[in-house]
matplotlib code that plots the C-alpha trace (Angstrom):
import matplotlib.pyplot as plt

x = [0.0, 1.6, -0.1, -2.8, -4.2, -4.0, -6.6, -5.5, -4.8, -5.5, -4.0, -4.8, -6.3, -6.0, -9.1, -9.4, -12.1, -13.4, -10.9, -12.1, -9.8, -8.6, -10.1, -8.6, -10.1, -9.4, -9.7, -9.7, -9.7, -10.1, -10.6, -13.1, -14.4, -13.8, -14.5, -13.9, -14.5, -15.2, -15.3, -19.1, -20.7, -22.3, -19.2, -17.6, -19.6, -18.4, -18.9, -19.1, -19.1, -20.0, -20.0, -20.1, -23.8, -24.6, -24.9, -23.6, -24.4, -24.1, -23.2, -24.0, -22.1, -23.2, -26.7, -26.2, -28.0, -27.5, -29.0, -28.3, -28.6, -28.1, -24.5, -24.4, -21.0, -21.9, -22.2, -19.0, -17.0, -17.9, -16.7, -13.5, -10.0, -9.6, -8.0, -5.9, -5.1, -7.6, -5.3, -4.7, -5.6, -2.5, 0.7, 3.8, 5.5, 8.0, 9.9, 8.5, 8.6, 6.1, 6.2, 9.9, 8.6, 10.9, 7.5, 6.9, 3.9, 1.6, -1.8, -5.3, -8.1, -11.7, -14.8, -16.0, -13.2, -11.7, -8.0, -6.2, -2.6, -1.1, 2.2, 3.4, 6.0, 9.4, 10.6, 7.7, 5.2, 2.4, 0.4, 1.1, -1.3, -3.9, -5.6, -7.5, -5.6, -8.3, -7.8, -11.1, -9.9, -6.8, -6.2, -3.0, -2.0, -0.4, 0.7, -0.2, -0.1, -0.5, -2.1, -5.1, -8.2, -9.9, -13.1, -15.1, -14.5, -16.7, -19.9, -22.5, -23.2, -25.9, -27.2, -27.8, -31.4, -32.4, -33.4, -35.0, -34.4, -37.2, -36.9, -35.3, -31.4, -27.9, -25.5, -22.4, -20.6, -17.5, -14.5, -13.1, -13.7, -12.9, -9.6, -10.6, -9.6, -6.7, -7.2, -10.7]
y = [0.0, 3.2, 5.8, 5.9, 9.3, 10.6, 10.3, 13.4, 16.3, 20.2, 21.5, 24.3, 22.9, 24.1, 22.6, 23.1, 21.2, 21.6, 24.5, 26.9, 29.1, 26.7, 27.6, 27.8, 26.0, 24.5, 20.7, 19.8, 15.4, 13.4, 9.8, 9.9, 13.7, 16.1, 19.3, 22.4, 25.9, 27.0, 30.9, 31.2, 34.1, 35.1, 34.7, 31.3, 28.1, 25.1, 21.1, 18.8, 15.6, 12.8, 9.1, 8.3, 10.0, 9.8, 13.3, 16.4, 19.7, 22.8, 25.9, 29.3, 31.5, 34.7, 33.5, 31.7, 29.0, 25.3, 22.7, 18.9, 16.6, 12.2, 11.0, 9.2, 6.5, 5.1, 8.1, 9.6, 6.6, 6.7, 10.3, 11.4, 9.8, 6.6, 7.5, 4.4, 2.3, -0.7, -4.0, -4.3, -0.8, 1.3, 1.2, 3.0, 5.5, 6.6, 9.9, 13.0, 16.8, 19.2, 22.3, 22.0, 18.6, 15.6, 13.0, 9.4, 9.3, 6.4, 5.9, 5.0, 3.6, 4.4, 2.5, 3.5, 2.8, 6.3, 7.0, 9.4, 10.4, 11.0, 12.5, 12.1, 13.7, 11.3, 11.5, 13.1, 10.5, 13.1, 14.6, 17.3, 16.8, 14.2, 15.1, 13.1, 11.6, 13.0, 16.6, 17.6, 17.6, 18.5, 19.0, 20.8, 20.3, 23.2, 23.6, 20.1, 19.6, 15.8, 15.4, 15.3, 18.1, 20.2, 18.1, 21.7, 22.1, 18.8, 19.9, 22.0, 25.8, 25.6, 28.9, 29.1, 28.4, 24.8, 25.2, 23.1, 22.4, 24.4, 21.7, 18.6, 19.6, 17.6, 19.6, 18.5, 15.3, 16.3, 16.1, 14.0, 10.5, 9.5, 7.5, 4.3, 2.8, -0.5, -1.3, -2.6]
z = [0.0, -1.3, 1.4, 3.7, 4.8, 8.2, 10.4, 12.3, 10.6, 9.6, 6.1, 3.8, 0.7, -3.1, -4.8, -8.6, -10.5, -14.2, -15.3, -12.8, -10.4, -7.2, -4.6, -0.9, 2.3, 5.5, 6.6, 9.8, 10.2, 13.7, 13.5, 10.3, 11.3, 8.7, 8.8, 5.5, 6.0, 2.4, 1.1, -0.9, -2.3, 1.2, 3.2, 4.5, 4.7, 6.9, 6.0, 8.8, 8.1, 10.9, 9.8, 13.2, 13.3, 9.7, 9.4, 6.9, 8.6, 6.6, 8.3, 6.4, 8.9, 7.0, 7.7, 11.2, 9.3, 9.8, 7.6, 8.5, 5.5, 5.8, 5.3, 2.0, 1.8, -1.3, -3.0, -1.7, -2.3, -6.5, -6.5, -4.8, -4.8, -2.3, 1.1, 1.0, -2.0, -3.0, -3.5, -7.1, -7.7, -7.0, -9.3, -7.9, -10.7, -9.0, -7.9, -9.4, -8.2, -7.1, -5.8, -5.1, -3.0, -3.6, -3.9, -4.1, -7.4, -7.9, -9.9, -7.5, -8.6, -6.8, -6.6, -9.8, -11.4, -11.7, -11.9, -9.8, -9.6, -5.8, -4.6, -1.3, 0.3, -0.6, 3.2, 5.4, 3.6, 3.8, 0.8, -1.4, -4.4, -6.4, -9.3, -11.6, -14.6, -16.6, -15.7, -14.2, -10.4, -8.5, -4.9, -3.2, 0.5, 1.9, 5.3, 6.1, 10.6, 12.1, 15.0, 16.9, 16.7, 18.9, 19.3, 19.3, 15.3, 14.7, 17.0, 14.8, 16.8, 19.2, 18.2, 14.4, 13.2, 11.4, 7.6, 5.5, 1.8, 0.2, -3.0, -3.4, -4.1, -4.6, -2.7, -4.5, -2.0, 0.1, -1.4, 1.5, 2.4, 6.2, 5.9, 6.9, 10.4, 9.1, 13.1, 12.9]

ax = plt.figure().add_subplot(projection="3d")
ax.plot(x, y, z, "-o")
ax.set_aspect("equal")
plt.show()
């Protein structure tokens, strides 16, 4: 197995999908929690993402706004890069360079069947960037800290009001899949 993710971490993230500008946001990961503060149109919205209660909660901070939608696996799992590499599907390529990072590059395969390209940092063996082989998704890790999280960031506020989807809507799925736990 090439690399495994952390499952304690906070980074700043680079996220550039479909040709568009990146865009910059903070992730915060504990033991399969994840949370992104992202910038939007009205300010910063934050993802929090529990698997352990099945939950996405979407806080519009501009707002004070919380909407709380089911936790969908499956449908993460067919979308974003694997977390650690499927046997059979991962293929070391070798050394490669990026950013001025000395990185260890391999091919990952998802669910679906989707290839990615990951490099990892050659002696720190954290990441520094993925991106899908076909172009249409890349992710840089910047500032990238191990280590545990304050447990606050993963609790929704107590004070911002519930909200409903007014129609049926796909928000888009997070771009982060818990790392699964090896130990279980």
């Amino acid at each position: 197995m090439p690399y495994v993710f952390g499952k304690q971490y906070s980074a700043t993230e680079l996220i550039t999908t479909g040709g568009l500008a990146p865009v910059e946001s903070q992730i915060y990961v504990d033991k399969g929690k994840i949370r992104m503060e992202l910038p939007s149109a009205s300010g910063k919205v934050v993802a929090i993402i529990r698997p352990d209660m099945q939950t996405v909660y979407w806080v519009i901070v501009a707002r004070k706004q919380l909407l709380m939608l089911p936790f969908d696996p499956e449908r993460i799992k067919k979308q974003v890069p694997p977390m650690t590499a499927i046997q059979g599907r991962s293929e070391p390529l070798g050394l490669d360079t990026v950013l001025g990072v000395l990185c260890k590059k391999c091919r990952l395969t998802n669910e679906s069947g989707r290839t990615f390209l990951l490099w990892t940092d050659a002696t720190q063996d954290t990441p520094v960037k993925i991106s899908a082989e076909d172009g249409t998704y890349t992710l840089v890790w910047k500032n990238y800290q191990a280590g545990p999280q304050n447990a606050g960031l993963f609790a929704p506020p107590d004070d911002y009001q519930d909200v409903e989807m007014p129609l049926p809507m796909k928000l888009p799925a997070p771009l982060r899949l818990p790392p699964k736990d090896l130990g279980s």
